[in-house]
Structure formats: C-alpha cells, structure tokens
C-alpha positions as CSV (number, residue, x, y, z in Angstrom):
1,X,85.8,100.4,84.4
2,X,85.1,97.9,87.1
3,X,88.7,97.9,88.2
4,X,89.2,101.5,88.3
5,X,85.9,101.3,90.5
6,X,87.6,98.9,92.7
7,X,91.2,100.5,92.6
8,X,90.0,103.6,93.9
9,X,87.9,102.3,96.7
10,X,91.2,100.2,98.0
11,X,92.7,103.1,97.8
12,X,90.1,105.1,99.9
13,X,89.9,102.7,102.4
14,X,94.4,102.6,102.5
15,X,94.0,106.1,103.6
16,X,91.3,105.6,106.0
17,X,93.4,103.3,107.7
18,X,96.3,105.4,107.6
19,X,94.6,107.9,109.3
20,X,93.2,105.7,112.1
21,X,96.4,104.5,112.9
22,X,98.5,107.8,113.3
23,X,95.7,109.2,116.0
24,X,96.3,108.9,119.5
25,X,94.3,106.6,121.1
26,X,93.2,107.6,124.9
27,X,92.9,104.5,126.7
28,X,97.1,103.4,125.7
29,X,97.6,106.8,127.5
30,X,95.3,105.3,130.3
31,X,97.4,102.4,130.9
32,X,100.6,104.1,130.0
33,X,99.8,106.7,133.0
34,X,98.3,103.9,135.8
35,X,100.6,100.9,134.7
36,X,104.1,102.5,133.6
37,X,103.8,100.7,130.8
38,X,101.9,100.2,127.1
39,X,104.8,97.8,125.2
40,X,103.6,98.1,121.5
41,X,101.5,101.3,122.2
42,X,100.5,103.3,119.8
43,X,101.5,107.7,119.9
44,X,102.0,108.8,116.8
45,X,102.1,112.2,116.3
46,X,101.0,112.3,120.2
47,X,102.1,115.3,122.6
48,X,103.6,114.2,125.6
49,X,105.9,117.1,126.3
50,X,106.9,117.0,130.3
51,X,105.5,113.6,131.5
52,X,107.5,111.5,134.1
53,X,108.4,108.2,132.3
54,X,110.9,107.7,134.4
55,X,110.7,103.4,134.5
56,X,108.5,103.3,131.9
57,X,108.2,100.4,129.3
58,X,107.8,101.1,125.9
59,X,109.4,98.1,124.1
60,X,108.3,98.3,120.3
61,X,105.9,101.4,120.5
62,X,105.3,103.5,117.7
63,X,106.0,107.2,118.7
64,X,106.7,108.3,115.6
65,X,106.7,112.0,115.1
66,X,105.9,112.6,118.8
67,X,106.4,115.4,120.9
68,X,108.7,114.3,124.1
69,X,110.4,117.8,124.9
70,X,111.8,117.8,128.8
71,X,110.1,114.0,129.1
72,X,111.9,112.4,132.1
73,X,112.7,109.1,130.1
74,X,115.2,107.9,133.5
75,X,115.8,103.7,132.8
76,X,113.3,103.4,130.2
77,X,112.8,100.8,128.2
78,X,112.1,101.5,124.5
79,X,113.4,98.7,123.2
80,X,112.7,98.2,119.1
81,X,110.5,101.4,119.3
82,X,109.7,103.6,116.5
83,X,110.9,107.2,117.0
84,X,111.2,108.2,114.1
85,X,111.0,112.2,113.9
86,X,110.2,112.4,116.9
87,X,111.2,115.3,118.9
88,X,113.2,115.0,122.2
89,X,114.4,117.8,122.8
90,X,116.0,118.5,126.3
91,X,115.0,114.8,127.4
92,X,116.1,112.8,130.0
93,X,117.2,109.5,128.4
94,X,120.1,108.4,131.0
95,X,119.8,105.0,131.7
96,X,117.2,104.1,128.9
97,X,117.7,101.1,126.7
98,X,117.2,102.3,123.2
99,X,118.6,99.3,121.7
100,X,117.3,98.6,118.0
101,X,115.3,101.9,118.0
102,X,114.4,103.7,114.9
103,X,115.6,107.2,115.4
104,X,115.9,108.5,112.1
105,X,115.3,112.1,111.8
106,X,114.7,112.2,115.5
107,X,115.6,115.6,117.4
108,X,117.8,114.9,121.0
109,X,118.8,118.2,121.3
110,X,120.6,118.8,124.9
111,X,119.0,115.3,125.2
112,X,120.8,113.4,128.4
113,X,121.9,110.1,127.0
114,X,124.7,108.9,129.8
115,X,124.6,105.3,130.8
116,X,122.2,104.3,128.0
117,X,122.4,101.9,125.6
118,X,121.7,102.8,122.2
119,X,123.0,99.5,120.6
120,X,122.0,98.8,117.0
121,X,120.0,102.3,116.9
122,X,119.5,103.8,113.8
123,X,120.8,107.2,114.2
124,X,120.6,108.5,110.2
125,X,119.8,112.2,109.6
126,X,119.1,112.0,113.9
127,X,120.5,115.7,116.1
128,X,122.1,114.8,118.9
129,X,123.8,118.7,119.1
130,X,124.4,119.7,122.8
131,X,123.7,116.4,123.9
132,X,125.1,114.6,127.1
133,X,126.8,111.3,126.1
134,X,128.7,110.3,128.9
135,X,129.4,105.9,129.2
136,X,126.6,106.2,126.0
137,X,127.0,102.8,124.3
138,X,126.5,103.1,120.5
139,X,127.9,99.6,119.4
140,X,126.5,98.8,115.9
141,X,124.4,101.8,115.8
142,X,123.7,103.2,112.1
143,X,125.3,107.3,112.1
144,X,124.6,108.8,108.2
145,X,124.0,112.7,108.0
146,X,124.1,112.7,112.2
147,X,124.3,115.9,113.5
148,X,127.0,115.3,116.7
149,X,126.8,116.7,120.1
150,X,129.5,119.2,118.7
151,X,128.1,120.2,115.6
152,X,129.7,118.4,113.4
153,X,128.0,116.3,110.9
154,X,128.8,112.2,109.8
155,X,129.3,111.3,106.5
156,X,126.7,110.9,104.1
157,X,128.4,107.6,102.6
158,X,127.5,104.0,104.3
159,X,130.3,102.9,107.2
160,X,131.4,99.9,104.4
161,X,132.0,103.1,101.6
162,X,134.6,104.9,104.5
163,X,136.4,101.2,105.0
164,X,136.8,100.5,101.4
165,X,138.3,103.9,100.5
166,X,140.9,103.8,103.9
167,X,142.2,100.3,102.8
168,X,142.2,102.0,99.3
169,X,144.4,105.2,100.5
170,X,146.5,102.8,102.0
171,X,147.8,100.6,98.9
172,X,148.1,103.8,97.2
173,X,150.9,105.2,99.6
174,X,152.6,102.4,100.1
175,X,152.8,101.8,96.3
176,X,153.2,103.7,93.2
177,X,149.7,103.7,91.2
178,X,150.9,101.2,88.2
179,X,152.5,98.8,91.4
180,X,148.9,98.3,92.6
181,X,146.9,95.5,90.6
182,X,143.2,96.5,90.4
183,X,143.3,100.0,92.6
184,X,142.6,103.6,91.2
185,X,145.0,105.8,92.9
186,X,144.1,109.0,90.8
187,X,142.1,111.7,93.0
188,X,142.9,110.4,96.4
C-alpha cells in the first residue's frame, strides 16, 4: 500500500514538472528581445510568429512545438537546438547555422534556407515543400519520411537499408542468382 502511495505521488509531481517546463517563461523573452540572445532558452510551445531574430543566438534552446511563422531568423545561430514540431512556416533561415538541430516533425514550408548550414540536422518526418535551398549544406543530415521542396517524399528505410540493397542489385545483375554466394536475388 505504501508503495502505491509513493508511486503515485512521484508520479504527480513527474507531471508537475512536465508542465513547468513546457510554459514560456517571460524574462528568457526579456533577454531574448534586449540582448539578441538566450543560448539554452527555454520556448516551448511559445508564439513568436513575426519577431526579428535576425543575429540572434539560440545555441541549444528548446523551441519545441513553437510557433516561428514569417520569423526573420537572417545568420542565426541555433546550434544543437530543439525544434522539434515546431512550425516555421515562411521563415527566413538564410544564413542560419542549424547544425545538429532537432527538426523532426518541424514544418519549413516556403522556409528560406540558402547559405545555411544544416549539418548533422535531423530532418525525419520534417516539410520542407516550397522551400528555398539554394548553397543549403545538408552534410550528414538525417532525411526519413521528409517531405522535399518538390513534393516528393524520402524513404521511410534508414540511409544504411538504401546502401545495402544498391550493392545488393548490383551482384545480382552482374551474376546469375546461384553465381552469388550469400545474396537473395529473388524480388529485386
């Protein structure tokens, strides 16, 4: 009995925190608006559809699930921030570093992303559909289920899957199926 007592009010106070953390606390705005900068910031879930950003850094802040329509984001620096479902629709990223950013399920929509640097970003289930990639730099950045500037949509199978099954294809044409030791040609 005790430890279902104890259990539950753990529990309780798991969600409490929970809560705490995903509001948007007024005084990182403060500093965010007078200094250009709140690195490690917390604004979750926080509305800050048409600010000027443009300079701005934000190197491991969590804006997870926030709002950043038409946000001039012009040589920011989110650097190892959390974006995850966050909404950027019709944002001006150009020139922003976004390297190791979390933008899973993250909405760039007509998003302007020339000259930055999305290196290492995690890009899975992200829409980038009308998007402006011009010099864009996506070296070692994570695409699964990414919806592409044109539409189209990346595979749903890890990069290492795609390799494996080229390399795969390939012993399979150049050989006939009982040629090639330990490779399944059937249903190519």
């Amino acid at each position: 009995m005790k430890l279902k007592i104890v259990a539950t009010v753990a529990l309780l106070a798991c969600f409490g925190f929970t809560e705490q953390a995903l509001s948007l606390n007024p005084q990182d705005l403060d500093q965010l608006k007078t200094t250009g900068g709140c690195p490690r910031c917390d604004f979750s879930g926080a509305n800050l559809t048409q600010l000027n950003l443009a300079g701005v850094n934000l190197r491991d802040a969590n804006l997870k699930g926030a709002t950043l329509s038409k946000v001039n984001l012009t040589n920011a620096d989110l650097t190892g921030a959390n974006l995850e479902a966050a909404i950027l629709n019709s944002a001006n990223l150009s020139g922003a570093s976004l390297t190791g950013t979390n933008l899973k399920s993250a909405s760039l929509e007509n998003a302007d992303l020339s000259y930055a640097g999305l290196i290492s970003a995690n890009l899975e289930a992200a829409n980038l559909k009308g998007a402006k990639l011009l010099f864009t730099n996506f070296r070692g950045a994570h695409f699964r289920l990414t919806i592409m500037p044109g539409g189209t949509v990346t595979s749903d199978k890890p990069y290492s899957w795609s390799l494996e099954r080229t390399s795969v294809v390939r012993e399979c044409n150049k050989f006939k199926p009982e040629e090639t030791p330990g490779t399944t040609c059937q249903g190519q």
